[in-house]
N, C-alpha and C positions, 0 to 999 in steps of 0.2 A: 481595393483589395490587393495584399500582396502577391507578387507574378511567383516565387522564390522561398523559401523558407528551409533556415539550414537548420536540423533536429539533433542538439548536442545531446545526444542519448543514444540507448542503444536497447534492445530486447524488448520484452512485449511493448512497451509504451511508446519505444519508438515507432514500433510498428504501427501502433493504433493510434498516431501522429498523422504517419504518411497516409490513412486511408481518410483522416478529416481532411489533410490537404487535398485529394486527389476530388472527395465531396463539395470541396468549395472554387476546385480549377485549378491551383495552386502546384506548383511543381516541387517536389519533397527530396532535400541534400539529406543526406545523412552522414556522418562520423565513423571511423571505425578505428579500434586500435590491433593488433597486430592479432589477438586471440580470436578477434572476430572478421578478419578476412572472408572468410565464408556465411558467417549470419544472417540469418532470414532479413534482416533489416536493412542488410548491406544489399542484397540480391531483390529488396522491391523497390528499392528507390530509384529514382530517376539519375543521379547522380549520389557516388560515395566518394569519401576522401579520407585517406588515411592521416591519421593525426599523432601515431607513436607508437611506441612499443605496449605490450601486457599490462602493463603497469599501470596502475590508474592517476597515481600521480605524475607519470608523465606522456598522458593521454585524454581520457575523457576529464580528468583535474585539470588539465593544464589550458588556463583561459588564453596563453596567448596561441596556442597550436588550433584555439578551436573558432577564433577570430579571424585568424590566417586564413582558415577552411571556408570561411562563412564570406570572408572580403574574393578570395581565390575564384569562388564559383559565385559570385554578383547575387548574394541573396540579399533580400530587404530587411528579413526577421531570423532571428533565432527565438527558436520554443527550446527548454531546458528539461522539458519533461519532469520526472521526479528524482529526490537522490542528488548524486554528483554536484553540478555547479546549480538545482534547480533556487535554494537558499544562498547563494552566496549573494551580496551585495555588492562586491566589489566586480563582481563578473557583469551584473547589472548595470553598474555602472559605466563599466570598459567597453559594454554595446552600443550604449547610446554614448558613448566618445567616440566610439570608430563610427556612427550616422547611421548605425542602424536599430530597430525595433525590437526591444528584449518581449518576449511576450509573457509577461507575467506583473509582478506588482511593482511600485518606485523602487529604486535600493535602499531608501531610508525607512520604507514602511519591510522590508525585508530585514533589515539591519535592525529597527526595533521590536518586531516580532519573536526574531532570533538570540534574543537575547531575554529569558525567562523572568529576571530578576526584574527590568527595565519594562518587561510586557507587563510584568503585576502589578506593576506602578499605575502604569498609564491604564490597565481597566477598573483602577482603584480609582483614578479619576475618573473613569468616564461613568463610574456607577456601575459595573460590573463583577458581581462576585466571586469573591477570589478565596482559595483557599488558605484560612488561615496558616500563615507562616513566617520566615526571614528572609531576607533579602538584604547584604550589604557587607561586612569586613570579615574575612574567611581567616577568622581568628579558632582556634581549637576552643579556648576558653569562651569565648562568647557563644561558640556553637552550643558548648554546654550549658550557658548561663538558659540561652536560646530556648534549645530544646523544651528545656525545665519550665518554661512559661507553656511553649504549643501542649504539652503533655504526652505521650507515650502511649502509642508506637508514631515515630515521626517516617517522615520518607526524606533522602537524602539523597539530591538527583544534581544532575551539571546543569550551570546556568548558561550552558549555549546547548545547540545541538537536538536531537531526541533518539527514536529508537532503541528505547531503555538502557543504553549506554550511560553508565558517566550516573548510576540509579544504586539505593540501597533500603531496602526498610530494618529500620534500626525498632526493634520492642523494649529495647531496655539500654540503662544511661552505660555498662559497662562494654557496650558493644558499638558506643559510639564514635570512638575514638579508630579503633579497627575497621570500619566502612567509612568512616569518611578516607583513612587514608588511599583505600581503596578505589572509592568514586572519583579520587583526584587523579588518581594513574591513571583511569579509564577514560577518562572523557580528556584528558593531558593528549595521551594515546591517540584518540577519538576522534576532536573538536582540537586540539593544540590550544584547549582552556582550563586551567583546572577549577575556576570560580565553581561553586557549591552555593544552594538554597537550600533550604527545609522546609517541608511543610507538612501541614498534619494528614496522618495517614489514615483513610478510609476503608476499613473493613468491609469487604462485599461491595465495593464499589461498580458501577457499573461506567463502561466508557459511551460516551454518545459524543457523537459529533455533526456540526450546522455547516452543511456546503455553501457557500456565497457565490453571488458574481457583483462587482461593480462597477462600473463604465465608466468613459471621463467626462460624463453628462451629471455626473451628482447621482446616479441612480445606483443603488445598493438594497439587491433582494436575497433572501436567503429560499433554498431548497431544500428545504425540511433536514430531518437528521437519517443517522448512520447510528447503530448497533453497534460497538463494536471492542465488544467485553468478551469474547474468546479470543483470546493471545496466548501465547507461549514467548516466555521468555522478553515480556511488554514486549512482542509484537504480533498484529491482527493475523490471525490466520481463518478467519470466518468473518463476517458483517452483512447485515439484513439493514433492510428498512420498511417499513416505519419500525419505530423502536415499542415492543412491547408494553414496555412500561412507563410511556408516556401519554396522559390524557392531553385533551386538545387545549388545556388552561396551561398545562406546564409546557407542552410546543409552541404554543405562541409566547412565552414569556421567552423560551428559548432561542425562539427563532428573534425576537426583539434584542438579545443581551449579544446574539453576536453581530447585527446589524452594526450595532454599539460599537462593537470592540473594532470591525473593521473599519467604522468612520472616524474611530478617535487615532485612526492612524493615516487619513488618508490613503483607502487603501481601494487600487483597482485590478480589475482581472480576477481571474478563480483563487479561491483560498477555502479555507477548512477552520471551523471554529471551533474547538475541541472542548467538552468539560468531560467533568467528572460531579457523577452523580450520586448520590445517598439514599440510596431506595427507604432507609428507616425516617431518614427526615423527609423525604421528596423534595431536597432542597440541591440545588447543583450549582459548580462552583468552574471558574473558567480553569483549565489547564495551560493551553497551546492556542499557538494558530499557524498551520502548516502555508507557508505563500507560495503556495505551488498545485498545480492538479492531484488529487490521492486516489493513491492505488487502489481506493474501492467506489471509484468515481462512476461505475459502470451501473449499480444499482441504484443510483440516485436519476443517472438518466432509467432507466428503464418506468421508475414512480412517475417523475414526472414531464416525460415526451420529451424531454428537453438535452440537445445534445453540447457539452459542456465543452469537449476538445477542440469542438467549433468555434462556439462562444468565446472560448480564449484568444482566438484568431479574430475572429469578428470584431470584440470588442479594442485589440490591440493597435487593428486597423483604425479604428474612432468611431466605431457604429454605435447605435445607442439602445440599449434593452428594452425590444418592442412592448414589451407587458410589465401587468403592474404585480403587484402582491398576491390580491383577490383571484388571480390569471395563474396561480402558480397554485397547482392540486397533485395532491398523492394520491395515485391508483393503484391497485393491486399492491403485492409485498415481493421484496426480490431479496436473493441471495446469494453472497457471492464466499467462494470458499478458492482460498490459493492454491496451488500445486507445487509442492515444492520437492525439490531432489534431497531428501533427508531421510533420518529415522527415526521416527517417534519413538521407540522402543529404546532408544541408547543414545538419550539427549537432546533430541532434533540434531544427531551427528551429520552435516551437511554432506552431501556425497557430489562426485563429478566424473565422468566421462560420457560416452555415447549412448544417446538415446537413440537404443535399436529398432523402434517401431512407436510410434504416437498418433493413436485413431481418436479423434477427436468424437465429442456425443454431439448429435444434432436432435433438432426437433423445435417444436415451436414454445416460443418461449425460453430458448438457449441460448446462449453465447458463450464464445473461448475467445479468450483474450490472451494471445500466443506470441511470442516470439521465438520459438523453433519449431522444427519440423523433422519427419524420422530422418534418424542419421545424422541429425547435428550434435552439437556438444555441449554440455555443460562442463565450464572451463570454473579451476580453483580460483579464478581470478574476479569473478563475481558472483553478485546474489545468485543463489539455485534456484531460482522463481523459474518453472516451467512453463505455466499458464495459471489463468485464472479464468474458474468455469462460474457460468453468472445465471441462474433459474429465475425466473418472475410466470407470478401467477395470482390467482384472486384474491387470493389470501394466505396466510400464513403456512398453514395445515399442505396444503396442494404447492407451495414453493420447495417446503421440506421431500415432499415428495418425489419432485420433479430433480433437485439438485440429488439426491441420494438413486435416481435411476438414469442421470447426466453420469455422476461417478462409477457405478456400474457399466456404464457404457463407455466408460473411458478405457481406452487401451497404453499402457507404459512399459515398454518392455526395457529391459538394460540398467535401468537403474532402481534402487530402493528410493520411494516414496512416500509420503506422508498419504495418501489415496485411501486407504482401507483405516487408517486413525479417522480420516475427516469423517469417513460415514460412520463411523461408531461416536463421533458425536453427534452426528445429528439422529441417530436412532438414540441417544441416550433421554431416557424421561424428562430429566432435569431440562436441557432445553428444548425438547417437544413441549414445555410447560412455560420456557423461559424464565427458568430458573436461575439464573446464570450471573457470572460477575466476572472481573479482571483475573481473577487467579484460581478461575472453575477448573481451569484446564491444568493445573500442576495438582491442586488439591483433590479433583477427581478421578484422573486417569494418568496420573504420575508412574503406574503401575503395568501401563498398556501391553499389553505382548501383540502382534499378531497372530492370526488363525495358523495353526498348525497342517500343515501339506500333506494328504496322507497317502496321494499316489507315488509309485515309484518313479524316480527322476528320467527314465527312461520312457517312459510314456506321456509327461509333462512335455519333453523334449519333440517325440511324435508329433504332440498335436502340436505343436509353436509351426513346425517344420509344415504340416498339412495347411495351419491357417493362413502362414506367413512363405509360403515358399520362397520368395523372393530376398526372404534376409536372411542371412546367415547367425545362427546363434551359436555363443560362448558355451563349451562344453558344458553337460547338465549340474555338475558339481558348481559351475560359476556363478548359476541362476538364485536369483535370491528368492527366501522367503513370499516375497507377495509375488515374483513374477510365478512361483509355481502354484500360487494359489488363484491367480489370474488364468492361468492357461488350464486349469482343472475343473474352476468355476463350472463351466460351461455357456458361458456368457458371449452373445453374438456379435461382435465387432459387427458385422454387416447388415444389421437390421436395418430394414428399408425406412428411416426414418424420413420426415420431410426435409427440406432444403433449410438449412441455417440463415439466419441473418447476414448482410456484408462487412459484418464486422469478426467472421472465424478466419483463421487464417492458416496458413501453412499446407493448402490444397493444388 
């Protein structure tokens, strides 16, 4: 096992790096660039190193400052967490030049995955269902010629990269010409690629996705799937598991197609097998394969006991995956909903300064998956991801429950949040029924306002001041929307919940 491990990351993931390192002995480096001198991730680890300025390209992007960091303080491995360098191949690569352990998948099985046109290829060979479409000379006319064969409405997305970046759904042929030039700028921008694929676009589609792990023993099991068809703007902002809408004939065929996909790439360590699914046909078709741990990795362990940021470590060492298939069961259903510094009301308009007070919800069957704590910052300079709050319980019905009385018991002060949107999705029918698809969330509450505040702001300010005495608040005109509907609520920050798991943070 490694003595060392340097975490080129940084916020919650890095955080919930250091706490597997610290579960397995291992002493946890971390990275920091100039914004994050003070962040939670910097202040647990056992050793931080500064790597640059703000800037992410010449900081957590830049492979040779985070080499330097990793050879400087005598680590064995670097883990890449998600994001940043966690997909580059070439960073993959320059680890195990410099003698050390990338923890994650080969660079060629990263460098083929990452590239969508090359991926569709190779699950066309391996027998893998693929969404009809193009893949090849990023001609305008052939796009058209293209299109004309898949049929309308197509999707027009970048052949490297994801994150709905570099994406367009075209309905009709005279609108084709104006998104692709589009998709090109974006993912150019993006990715530094402007290649373009097409494929046919799926109405009501649903996202589901097959967690993996594979060892360098030849062993490759899959961990059932991921829900995860509430996005804004193609990205997750909710995901459950088990997936509703899948019987145990189409999980196992499921669980079999990505087994598939990661073997026909030589593929080991944690990875994500992504389709898209057709609830009219019940027929599903590969999208992606993410080769890296994903940000809703937390509700896959909670299903099946299995702790996965470990396992990346384990396996990277050369251990070999003590259990078989048969050995890998889904209990209970868990959900995990992000927290983001945004406004659902006005675009998901990203927000950023200090988070003046953050009470985490406890209880059994909880987790916060954090990296800040009150009084830190959410800096312009990356993702607003605050935490992610993760509910598991018997079943579906009582996980909705529990996440929708986690979120009520969340305390956010200082910043406007997406908080009070997420629990109006989950009170919404449609997905208490599981009703839901990729673009529920634009086509159903495209319209969202927040609840209206109807105490005077001087008495909003009162109680902050009575509950909070210890922070000082921005005068009451400052206070947004949801914090004054948080502070009037009546809702108890201090309810004697029981003790949270070791996985909440920022205490």
């Amino acid at each position: 096992m490694f003595k060392k491990i340097l975490i080129a990351n940084r916020g919650e993931i890095a955080v919930r790096i250091i706490r597997a390192c610290r579960e397995l002995g291992i002493s946890p480096v971390t990275v920091y660039s100039e914004a994050d001198r003070r962040a939670l991730h910097v202040r647990m680890a056992d050793e931080a190193v500064r790597i640059g300025p703000s800037n992410l390209g010449e900081s957590y992007l830049k492979i040779e400052n985070v080499l330097q960091a990793a050879i400087q303080i005598g680590a064995d491995a670097i883990h890449p967490g998600y994001g940043f360098l966690s997909e580059n191949a070439e960073f993959a690569k320059a680890v195990q030049k410099a003698g050390l352990i990338f923890i994650g998948p080969p660079p060629e099985a990263i460098r083929l995955m990452g590239d969508k046109g090359k991926a569709r290829q190779r699950m066309q060979s391996a027998g893998v269902p693929v969404i009809p479409g193009y893949q090849g000379e990023n001609d305008l006319n052939v796009f058209h010629s293209e299109a004309g064969k898949i049929g309308y409405p197509i999707l027009v997305k970048a052949a490297t990269g994801g994150g709905g970046k570099g994406m367009r759904v075209v309905r009709q042929e005279s609108e084709l010409d104006e998104s692709v030039a589009a998709a090109q700028r974006e993912a150019l921008h993006a990715f530094g690629d402007s290649r373009l694929i097409l494929e046919q676009y799926i109405p009501n589609a649903r996202h589901i996705e097959f967690q993996i792990l594979a060892d360098h023993h030849g062993n490759i099991l899959h961990f059932y799937e991921r829900e995860c068809s509430i996005q804004r703007r193609h990205q997750k902002i909710i995901e459950e598991t088990p997936a509703t809408i899948l019987d145990d004939d189409l999980r196992s065929q499921m669980g079999a197609a990505a087994i598939s996909a990661a073997a026909s790439v030589g593929y080991q360590n944690a990875g994500t097998v992504e389709f898209i699914f057709n609830p009219r046909s019940r027929s599903f078709y590969f999208l992606e394969m993410n080769t890296r741990l994903q940000v809703e990795h937390p509700i896959t362990e909670f299903v099946t006991g299995i702790d996965l940021a470990q396992w990346q470590i384990r396996i990277a060492s050369g251990e070999r995956l003590p259990f078989s298939q048969a050995q890998i069961i889904q209990r209970g259903h868990a959900i995990e909903c992000r927290l983001y510094a945004e406004d659902p009301s006005n675009g998901f308009l990203p927000f950023s300064g200090r988070l003046l007070r953050f009470i985490e919800p406890k209880g059994p069957g909880v987790r916060v998956d954090s990296g800040v704590a009150s009084g830190d910052e959410i800096t312009v300079h990356y993702d607003p991801l605050i935490a992610k709050l993760i509910a598991y319980a018997a079943d579906r019905p009582s996980a909705i429950r529990k996440m929708k009385s986690a979120l009520e018991g969340t305390v956010l002060l200082g910043l406007t949040t997406n908080a009070l949107f997420l629990q109006d999705v989950l009170s919404h029918p449609e997905f208490q029924s599981g009703d839901i698809y990729t673009t529920w969330v634009e086509e159903r509450l495209q319209d969202w306002q927040p609840p209206q505040c109807s105490l005077p702001p001087e008495v909003i300010v009162a109680a902050a001041l009575t509950e909070f005495p210890q922070v000082t608040l921005p005068p009451s005109d400052h206070l947004s929307g949801q914090e004054k509907v948080y502070l009037q609520s009546g809702r108890d920050p201090f309810t004697p919940w029981q003790i949270g798991n070791s996985y909440r943070v920022g205490e």
